[in-house]
KETOR-848774 format. One line per field, with one value per residue (C-alpha): residue in one letter; z, x, y. Coordinates in steps of 0.25 Angstrom, whole numbers. Layout:
N
r	A|...
pz	Z|...
px	X|...
py	Y|...
! end
This chain:
107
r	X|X|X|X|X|X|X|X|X|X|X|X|X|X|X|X|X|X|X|X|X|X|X|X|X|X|X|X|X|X|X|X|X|X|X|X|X|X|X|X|X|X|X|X|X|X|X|X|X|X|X|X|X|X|X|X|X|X|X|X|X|X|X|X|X|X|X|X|X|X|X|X|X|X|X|X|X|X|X|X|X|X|X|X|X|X|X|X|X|X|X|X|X|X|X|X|X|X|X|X|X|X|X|X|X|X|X
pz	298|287|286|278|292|302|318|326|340|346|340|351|362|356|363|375|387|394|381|379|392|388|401|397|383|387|395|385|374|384|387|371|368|379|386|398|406|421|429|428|412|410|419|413|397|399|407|420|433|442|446|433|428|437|436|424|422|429|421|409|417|422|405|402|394|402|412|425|431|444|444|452|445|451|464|460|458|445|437|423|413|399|390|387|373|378|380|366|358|367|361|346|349|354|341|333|339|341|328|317|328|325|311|308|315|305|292
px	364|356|341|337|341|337|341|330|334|324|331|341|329|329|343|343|349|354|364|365|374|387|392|383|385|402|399|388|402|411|403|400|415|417|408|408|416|420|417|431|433|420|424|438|434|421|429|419|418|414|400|398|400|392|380|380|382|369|362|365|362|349|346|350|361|373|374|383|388|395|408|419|431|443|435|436|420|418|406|404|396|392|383|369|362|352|365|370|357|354|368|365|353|359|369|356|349|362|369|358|358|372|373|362|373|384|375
py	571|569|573|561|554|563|558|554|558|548|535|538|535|518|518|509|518|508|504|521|524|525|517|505|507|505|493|486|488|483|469|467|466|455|443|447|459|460|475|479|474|483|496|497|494|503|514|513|515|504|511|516|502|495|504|502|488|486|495|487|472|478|481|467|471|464|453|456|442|442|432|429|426|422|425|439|444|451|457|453|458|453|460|453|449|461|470|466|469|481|486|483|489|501|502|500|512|520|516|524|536|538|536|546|556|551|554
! end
C-alpha cells in the first residue's frame, strides 16, 4: 500500500450491512442476472439451504431490496423473487463504497 493513499479503516462503516452479508450478497447477484427467480432456481444457483434462504429472503424484502410474489403455476405454488430499483442502487452503491476499499489494497 502506498503512503500517498493511505486506508481509512472507517470508509468500510458507509457499507450497507444488509448488501454486506455474503448470503444476501449471493442472492442480490443471483436476481440481478435474471427478471425474476423461483425459491428452488435461487437455492440451487446461490448454494443454499431452504431456511438459510428463506431468512434471508425476508431480510432483503423487509430492506426493500427485492419483491417476493406468491404464484401458482401450473397449480404448483411457487415463490418468486425479483430484485427491486432500491435493490439495484443499493448494489452500485455497495460496488461504489467497496470498489475504492479494495483498489487502495492493490496499489
Amino acid at each position: 500500500m502506498k503512503e500517498d493513499h493511505p486506508l481509512d479503516p472507517r470508509e468500510i462503516s458507509g457499507l450497507d450491512r444488509v448488501v454486506h452479508s455474503p448470503t444476501r450478497l449471493k442472492i442480490m447477484l443471483v436476481l440481478m442476472s435474471v427478471e425474476e427467480a423461483d425459491f428452488t432456481f435461487i437455492s440451487r444457483t446461490a448454494d443454499l439451504t431452504r431456511g438459510n434462504l428463506s431468512a434471508n429472503l425476508t431480510k432483503l424484502e423487509e430492506a426493500g431490496y427485492i419483491k417476493i410474489e406468491k404464484k401458482f403455476i401450473e397449480r404448483i405454488p411457487k415463490t418468486i423473487a425479483s430484485i427491486t430499483l432500491a435493490g439495484k442502487k443499493a448494489l452500485e452503491d455497495y460496488s461504489s463504497t467497496l470498489g475504492p476499499i479494495l483498489d487502495s489494497l492493490r496499489k
